[in-house]
N, C-alpha and C positions, 0 to 999 in steps of 0.2 A: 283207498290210498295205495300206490303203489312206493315199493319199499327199494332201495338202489342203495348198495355198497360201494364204494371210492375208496378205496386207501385204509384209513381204519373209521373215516366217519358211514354212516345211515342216516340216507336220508329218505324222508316221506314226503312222496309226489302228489298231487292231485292227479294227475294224469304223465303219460311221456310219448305225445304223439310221434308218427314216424319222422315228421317235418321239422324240423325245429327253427321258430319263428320269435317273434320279439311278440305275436300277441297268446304266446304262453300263458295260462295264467299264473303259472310262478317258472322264471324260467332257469331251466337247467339244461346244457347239451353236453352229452356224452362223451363226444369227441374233443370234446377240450380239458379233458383229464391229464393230456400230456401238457396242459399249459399249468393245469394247478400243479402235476408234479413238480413242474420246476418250481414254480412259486414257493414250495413249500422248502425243495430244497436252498431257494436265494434267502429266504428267512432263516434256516438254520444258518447258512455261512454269516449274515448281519447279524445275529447274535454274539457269532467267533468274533467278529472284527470291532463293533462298536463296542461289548464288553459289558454291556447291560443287557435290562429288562428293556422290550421294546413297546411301545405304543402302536399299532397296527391299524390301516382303513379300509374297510372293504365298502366304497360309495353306492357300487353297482352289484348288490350282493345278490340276488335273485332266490335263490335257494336255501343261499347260506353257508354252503357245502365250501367254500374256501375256506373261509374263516373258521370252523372246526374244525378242518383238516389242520390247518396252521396249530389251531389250540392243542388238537390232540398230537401232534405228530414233530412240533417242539417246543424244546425250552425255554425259561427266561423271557416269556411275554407275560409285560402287565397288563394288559389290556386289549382286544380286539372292538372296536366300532364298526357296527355292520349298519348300512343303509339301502334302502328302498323306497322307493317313490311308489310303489306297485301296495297298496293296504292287506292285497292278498296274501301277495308276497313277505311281508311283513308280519303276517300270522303263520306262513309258514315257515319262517328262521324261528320262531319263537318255539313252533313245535316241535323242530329239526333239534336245537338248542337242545331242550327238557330230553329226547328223545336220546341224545348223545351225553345226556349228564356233565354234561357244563355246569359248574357252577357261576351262579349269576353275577358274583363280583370281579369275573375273567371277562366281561363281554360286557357291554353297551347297545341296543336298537334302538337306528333312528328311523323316521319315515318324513323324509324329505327330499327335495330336490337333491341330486350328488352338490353341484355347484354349491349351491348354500350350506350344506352339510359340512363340508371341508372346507368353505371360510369359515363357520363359527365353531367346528370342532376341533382345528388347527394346535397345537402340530403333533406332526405325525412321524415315526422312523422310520415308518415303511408305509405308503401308499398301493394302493391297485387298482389302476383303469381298465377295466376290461368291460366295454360296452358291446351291444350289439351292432356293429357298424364301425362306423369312424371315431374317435379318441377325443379329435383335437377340439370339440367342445368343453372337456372335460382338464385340456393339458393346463392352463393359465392356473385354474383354484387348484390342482392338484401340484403344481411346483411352489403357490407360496404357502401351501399347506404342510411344506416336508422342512421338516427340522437338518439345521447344516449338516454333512455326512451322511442322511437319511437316504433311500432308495425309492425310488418310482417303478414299478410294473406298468408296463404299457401294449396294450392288446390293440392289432389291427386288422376287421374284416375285411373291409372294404380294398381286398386287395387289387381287385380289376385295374380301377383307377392308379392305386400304387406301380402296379406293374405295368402301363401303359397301356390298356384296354382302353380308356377314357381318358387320355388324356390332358383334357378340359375341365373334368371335372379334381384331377389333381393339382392344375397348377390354381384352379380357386380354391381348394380345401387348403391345402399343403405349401404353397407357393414356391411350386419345384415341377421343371419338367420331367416326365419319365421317358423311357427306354425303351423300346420292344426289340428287345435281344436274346441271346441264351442267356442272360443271367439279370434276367427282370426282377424277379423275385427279391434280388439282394440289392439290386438298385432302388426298388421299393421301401426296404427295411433302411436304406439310408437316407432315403428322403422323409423317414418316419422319424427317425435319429437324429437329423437336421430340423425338420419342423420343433420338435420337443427342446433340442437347443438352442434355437433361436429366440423360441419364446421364455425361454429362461433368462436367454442374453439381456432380455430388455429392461431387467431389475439388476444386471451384475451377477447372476447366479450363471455357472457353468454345470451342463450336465452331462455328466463322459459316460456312454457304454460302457457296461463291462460284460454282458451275456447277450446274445438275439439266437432268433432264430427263425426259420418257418416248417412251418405244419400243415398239410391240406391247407383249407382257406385262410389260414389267420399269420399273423406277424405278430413277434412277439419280441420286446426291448425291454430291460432292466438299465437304470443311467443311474446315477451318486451326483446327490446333487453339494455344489461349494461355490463357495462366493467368495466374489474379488472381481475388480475390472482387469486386473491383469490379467490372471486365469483365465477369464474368460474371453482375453483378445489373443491372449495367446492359442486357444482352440481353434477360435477364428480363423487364425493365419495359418497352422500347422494343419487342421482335422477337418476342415470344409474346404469345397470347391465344388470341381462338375468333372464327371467323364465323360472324354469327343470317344465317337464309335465311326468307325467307315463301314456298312454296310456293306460295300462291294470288297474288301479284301480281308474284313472282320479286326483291321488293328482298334485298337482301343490304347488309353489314358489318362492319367488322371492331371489337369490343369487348376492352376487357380484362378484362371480365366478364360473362359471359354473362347474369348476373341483371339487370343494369342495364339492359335495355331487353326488356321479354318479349312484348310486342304488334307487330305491324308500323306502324309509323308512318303507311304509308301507305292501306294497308285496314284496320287493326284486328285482322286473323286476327295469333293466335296462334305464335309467331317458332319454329324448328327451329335448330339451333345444331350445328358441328362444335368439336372441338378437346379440351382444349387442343392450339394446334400456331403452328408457325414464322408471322408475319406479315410475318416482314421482307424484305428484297430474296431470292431465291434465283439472282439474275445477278449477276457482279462485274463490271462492265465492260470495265475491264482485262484479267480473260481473256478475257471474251467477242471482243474487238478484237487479243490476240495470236490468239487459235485463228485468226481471220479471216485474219491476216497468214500465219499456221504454215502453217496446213490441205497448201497449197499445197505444200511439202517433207516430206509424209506421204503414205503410200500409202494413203489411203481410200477407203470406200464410198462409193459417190453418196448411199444415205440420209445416211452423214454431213454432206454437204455439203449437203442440205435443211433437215438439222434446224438446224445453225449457221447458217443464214444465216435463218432466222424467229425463232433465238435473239435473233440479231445485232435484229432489228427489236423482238423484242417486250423486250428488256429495256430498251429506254427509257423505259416506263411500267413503274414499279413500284406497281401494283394486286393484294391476293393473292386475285383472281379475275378472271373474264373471263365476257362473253355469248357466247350464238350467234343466228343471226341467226331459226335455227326456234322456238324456245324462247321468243324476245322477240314471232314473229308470233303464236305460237300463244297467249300470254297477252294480245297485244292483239286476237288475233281480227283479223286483218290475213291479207288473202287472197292478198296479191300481196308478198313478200319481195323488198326491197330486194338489188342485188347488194353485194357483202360491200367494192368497191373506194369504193362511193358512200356506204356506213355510214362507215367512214374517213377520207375525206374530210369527211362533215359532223360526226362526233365526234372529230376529232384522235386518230383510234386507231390501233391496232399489232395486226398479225396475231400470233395464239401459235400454237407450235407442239402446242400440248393438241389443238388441235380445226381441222380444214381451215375451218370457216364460225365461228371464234369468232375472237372479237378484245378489245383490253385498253383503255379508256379512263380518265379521270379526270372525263370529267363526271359529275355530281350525277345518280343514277338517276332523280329527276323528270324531271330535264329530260332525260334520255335518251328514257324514256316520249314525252312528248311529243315531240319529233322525229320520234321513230320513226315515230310514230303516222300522220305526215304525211307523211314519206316515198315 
């Protein structure tokens, strides 16, 4: 058995190949520690806000290691359900469990399909999707498995297709086209935010971001979910649509109908468009500013602690794109790139965590052009 610490849980492996693959025999990947860090820190902030003891799901548990992180690492949970379809898998939370002294009336094991699992164990205050791959078989039993106010965790590999690598195979997963731009990445996490919403729409439930992110391969969304047709048309109208991109001069915006503007405004070429997908905030402030305060009485990664802190900065511009600095020389034919501290400075911008040389403004792409140009 090989033995791996996380945070304050231990857990015992059967093996931890170099490769990490979905035919694991119990699977755990290393590198998505920065995804349980947050999870652990979005379960303390639900604790602050909802004011109880919470109900917790882990459908897709592999290891186990979330779910005891969560146990051990905060308060006010009555209960965690951990599930696995995998039997091996399933022997190994139970030994992870004992091994981390959990006692037994904090936790629940199932060994079922997810889907089945979170219709018959329903409901829930806090769910968490995190497959190997793609989500959105998992999105339908996971939104009417969350109790009003509850939270979803939503984990996405499959980011190729998100970011326009495959295109094809995102507008059949996801029913959204993508982007291959500099800011694919975030175009992708909103067409992830828009699939989850939609499929919420279809019962009345509205499900608003309040954290994402991305990390090497994966996309990651937390959403609240509440119900009402109004709520939920009013999302509709205000927080979905499609971004036109020009290609040839790099303007970009956000429409709520892609037909209504088909030329580039500012060359004439012919406009490229992502969506439908999420246009509205995908930072809440308020978490973003407890994580900041939390962070500090959790055991995390140092990436954690990079990627929250260029959160913390760039969710004060809410723009659902962002430049970089190569991409803007290379369309002005600009030999000499401005450093990225002096770009922000002269456009009141915000570093994102999408890209090390991109950043978020709100001035008028003209006048960015120009600027730049002279920079």
């Amino acid at each position: 058995m090989k033995v791996i610490t996380e945070g304050t849980a231990k857990i015992l492996l059967p093996s931890l190949p170099e490769n990490i693959s979905s035919d694991m025999p119990v699977f755990y990947n290393p590198r998505m520690r920065v995804n349980r860090d947050f999870t652990v820190l979005m379960v303390r902030y639900l604790t602050k806000v909802l004011g109880r003891c919470l109900k917790i799901a882990d459908p897709l548990a592999g290891s186990g290691v979330r779910a005891i992180r969560i146990l051990k690492e905060t308060d006010r949970i009555d209960i965690v359900c951990v599930n696995d379809r995998d039997s091996r898998a399933v022997e190994n939370i139970k030994m992870n469990f004992e091994e981390n002294c959990i006692k037994e009336n904090r936790y629940r094991i199932f060994h079922e399909d997810a889907n089945i699992f979170l219709r018959k164990e329903g409901k829930f205050d806090y769910i968490d999707v995190d497959p190997f791959g793609s989500p959105v078989g998992f999105i339908e039993s996971a939104i009417l498995s969350l109790k009003k106010g509850g939270m979803l965790g939503v984990t996405a590999t499959d980011t190729a297709p998100l970011s326009g690598t495959y295109p094809d195979v995102c507008i059949r997963r996801y029913g959204s086209k993508p982007l291959k731009t500099e800011f694919y990445h975030e175009t992708g996490i909103r067409i992830l935010i828009y699939k989850i919403f939609s499929q919420g729409a279809q019962f009345d439930f509205s499900l608003t971001p309040v954290f994402s992110y991305s990390y090497l391969h994966h996309f990651r969304v937390f959403l609240v979910k509440d119900k009402g047709a109004k709520l939920t048309n009013r999302n509709i109208h205000k927080n979905t649509g499609y971004i036109v991109f020009c290609h040839a001069c790099l303007y970009r915006s956000c429409l709520r109908d892609k037909c209504s503007m088909l030329k580039c405004p500012l060359c004439g070429e012919m406009l490229d468009y992502a969506g439908p997908l999420w246009i509205g905030p995908i930072f809440h402030r308020d978490v973003v500013d407890y994580f900041s305060k939390d962070i500090g009485s959790v055991n995390v990664s140092r990436e954690t602690y990079k990627i929250l802190n260029l959160i913390k900065e760039e969710s004060k511009v809410n723009v659902p794109f962002f430049y970089t600095l190569s991409s803007l020389a290379k369309v002005l034919k600009k030999g000499r790139v401005p450093s990225l501290n002096k770009v922000l400075r002269e456009f009141e911008g915000v570093r994102t965590h999408f890209s090390g040389e991109g950043f978020r403004t709100r001035m008028d792409y003209k006048e960015l052009r120009e600027k730049f140009s002279v920079l």
